[in-house]
N, C-alpha and C positions, 0 to 999 in steps of 0.2 A: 818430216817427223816419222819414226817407226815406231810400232812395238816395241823393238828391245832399251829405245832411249826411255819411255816411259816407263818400262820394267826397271829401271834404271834408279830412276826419279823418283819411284816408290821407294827402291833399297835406302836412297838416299836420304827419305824424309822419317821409314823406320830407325835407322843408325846415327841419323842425326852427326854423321863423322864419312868423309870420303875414306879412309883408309876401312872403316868397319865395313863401309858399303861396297866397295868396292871384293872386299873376300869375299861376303855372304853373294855375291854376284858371280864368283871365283874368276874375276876379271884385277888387272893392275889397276892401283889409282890413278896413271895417267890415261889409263883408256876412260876409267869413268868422267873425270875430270873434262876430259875432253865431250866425249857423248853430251854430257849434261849441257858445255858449254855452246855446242853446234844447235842444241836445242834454243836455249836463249837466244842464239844469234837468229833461228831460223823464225821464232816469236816475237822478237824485237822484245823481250823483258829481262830482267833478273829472280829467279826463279829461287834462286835459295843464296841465302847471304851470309859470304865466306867468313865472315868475322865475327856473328854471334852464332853461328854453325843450327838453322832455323829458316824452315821456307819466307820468302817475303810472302805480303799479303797474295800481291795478285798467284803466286805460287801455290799455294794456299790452295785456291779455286782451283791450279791446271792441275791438281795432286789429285782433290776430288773429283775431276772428270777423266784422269788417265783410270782412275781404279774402272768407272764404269766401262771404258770403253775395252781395258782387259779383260773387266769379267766376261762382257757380251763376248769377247774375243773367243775364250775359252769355251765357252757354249759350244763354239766352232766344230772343238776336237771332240768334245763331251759327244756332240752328236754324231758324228763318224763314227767314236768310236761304239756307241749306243749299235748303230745300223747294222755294223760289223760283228754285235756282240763280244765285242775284244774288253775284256777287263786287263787294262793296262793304264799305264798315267801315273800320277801322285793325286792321292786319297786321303783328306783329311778328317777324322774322326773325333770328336770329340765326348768324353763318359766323365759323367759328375762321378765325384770323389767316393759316392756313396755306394758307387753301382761297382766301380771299376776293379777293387781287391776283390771281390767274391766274381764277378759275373765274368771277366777277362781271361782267368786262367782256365775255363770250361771252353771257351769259343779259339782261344787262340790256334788252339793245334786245328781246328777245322779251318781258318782265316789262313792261315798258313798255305796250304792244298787248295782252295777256290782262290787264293789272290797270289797266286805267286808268281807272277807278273805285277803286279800292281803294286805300288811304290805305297804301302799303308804307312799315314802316321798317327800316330796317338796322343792324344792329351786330354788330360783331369780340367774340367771347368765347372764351377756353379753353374745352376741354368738358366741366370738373369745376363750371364756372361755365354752361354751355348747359344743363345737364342738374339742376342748383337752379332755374336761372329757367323751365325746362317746368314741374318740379314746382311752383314756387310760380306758374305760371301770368303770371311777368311778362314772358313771350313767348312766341308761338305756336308758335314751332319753329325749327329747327337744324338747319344742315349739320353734321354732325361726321365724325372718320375714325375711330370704334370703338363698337361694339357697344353699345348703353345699356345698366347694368345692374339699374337701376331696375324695379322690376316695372309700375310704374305709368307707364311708358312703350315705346310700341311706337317701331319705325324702319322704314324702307324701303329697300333697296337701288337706289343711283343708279347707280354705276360703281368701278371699279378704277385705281386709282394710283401706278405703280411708282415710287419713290425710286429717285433717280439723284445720284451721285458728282457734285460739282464739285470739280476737284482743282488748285492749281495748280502751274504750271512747273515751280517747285523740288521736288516731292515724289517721292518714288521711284513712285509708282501714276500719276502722270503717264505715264509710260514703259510701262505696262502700259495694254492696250485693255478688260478689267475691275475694274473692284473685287472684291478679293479678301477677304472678314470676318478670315480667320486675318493681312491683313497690315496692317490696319488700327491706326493709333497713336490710341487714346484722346487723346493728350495734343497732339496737331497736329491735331487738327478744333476745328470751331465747332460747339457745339451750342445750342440753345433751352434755355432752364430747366427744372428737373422741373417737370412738372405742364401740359405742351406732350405731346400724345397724337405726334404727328410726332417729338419726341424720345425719348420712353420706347418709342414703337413698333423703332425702329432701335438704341437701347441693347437691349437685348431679343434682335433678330436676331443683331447682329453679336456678343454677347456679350462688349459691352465693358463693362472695370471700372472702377471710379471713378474722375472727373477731378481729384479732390481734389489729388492730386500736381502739376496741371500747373502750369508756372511763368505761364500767363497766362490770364487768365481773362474771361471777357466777359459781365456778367450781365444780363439783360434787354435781350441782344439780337435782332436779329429777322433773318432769312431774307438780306433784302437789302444788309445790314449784312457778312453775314460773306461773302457772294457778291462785293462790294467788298474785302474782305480778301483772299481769295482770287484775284483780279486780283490784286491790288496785290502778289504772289506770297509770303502768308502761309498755309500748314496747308491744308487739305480742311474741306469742309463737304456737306451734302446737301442737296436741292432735289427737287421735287414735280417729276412729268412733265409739268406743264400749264405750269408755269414757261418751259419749254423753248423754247414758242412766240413768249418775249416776248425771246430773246435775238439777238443780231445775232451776224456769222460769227466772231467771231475770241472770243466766248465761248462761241460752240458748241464750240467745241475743247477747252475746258476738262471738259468733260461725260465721265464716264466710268459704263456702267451696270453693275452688279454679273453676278458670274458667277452660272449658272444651280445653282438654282431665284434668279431675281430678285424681291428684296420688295417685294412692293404692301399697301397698304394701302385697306379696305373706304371708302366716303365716303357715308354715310348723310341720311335723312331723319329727325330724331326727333321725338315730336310725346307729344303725352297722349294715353291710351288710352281717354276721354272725347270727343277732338278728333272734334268732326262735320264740320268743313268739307273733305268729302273732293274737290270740285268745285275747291278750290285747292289739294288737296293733288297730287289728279292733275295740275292745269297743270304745278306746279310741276316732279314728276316728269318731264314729258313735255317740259317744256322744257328741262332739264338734260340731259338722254340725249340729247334729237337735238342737243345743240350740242357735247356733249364727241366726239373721237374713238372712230368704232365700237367698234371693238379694246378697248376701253376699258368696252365693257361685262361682258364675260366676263374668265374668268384664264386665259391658258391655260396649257399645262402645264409651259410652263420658268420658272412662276412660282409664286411661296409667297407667300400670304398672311401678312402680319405681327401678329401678335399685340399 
């Protein structure tokens, strides 16, 4: 039994098809074909079965113990490379949807010049979904904007975030210079789906109650989507402060920021509380801080933290 048959055996059980599995591996389907089979023979089972293209039971189990025994594997290089201070490898990152249009295009050109050895990838997740994939180790780490509650993962404090009002024309809170929580209509905003921490953070503050009522509803929409709504002078929606800097004059007008205490919400590092490579954990940190607004690293006191 090696490593590479069990790296194998994973493609296999992601792809659920020898020919898919077999390129994401960038190996021929008779090598994998083969690989796979010399395992079975060498276990005495059947390990994934050719005809509903689906691990068997007992497969099942040797899938979830090859992943452990890759991850410890990995550790391996993680920590040589730690020792050596070498930032190199493949790096998987992962930034809720909320953070990644405004916070991404500031940090990249600096990620660029600190990793450029280092094989970065990137992807948009929820952080009910950021915080399965640290645990299952199928990425290294996450921007998220709340607390992990995971025991088995630590975070870092990057900066602070106030949610700001985008309201338009027609609304009554247009006419007013903050947002008010007690005049807020559930039923005329845009919000994200449950399970959007930017969503349930501000349902939460403003202690608003179900949308269930509203006569229009927008499901799996995103940020930019209801900010076009809102131009186009339908209901109020909210937006991140980093958003801020990507708008031109006559949508800064729309912008209205909440009365005081204003909510911010936390925007974190999260990682496994195994994770060695602290030499790219600190780039990372130190390249996010110096590119977000100072102000932006402390709260100050006409502001509340959002839960």
């Amino acid at each position: 039994m090696t490593l590479q048959q069990l790296e194998y055996l994973l493609a296999l059980d992601r792809h659920r098809q020898f020919a898919k599995a077999a390129a994401a591996c960038d190996i021929t389907q008779p090598t994998l074909s083969t690989m796979i089979q010399r395992l079975e023979e060498e276990l005495g089972v059947t390990l994934f079965d050719r005809t509903q293209q689906r691990p068997t039971e007992i497969g099942l189990k040797v899938i979830d113990q090859a992943k452990c025994i890759l991850q410890e594997a990995s550790q391996i290089r993680s920590i040589i490379d730690e020792e050596k201070h070498t930032i190199q490898g493949t790096f998987t990152l992962a930034v809720l949807p909320t953070i990644a249009p405004y916070l991404l295009p500031m940090v990249l050109p600096k990620w660029r010049t600190s990793f450029k050895d280092l094989e970065l990838r990137i992807v948009e997740m929820k952080t009910s979904d950021c915080l399965k994939a640290i645990a299952d180790r199928t990425i290294d780490m996450a921007i998220i904007a709340s607390d992990p509650e995971h025991t088995d993962i630590r975070y870092s404090q990057l900066y602070f975030e106030e949610f700001l009002g985008y309201v338009s024309r027609n609304e009554k809170i247009y006419r007013s210079s903050v947002v008010r929580t007690a005049e807020v209509d559930a039923q005329r905003m845009w919000l994200l789906d449950e399970g959007h921490c930017f969503r349930d953070q501000l349902v939460r503050f403003c202690q608003l109650k179900s949308q269930s009522k509203a006569k229009l509803t927008y499901s799996e929409g995103n940020l930019l989507s209801f900010m076009h709504l809102v131009e186009a002078g339908q209901g109020l929606t909210f937006i991140p402060k980093l958003a801020e800097r990507y708008l031109d004059t006559n949508q800064r007008t729309l912008i209205r920021p909440f009365a005081i205490p204003r909510p911010v919400r936390g925007i974190y590092l999260a990682y496994r509380r195994d994770f060695v490579r602290q030499s790219i954990l600190a780039l990372f940190e130190e390249s996010i801080q110096s590119s977000v607004p100072r102000e932006m690293l402390s709260i100050s006191p006409e502001q509340m933290l959002a839960k």
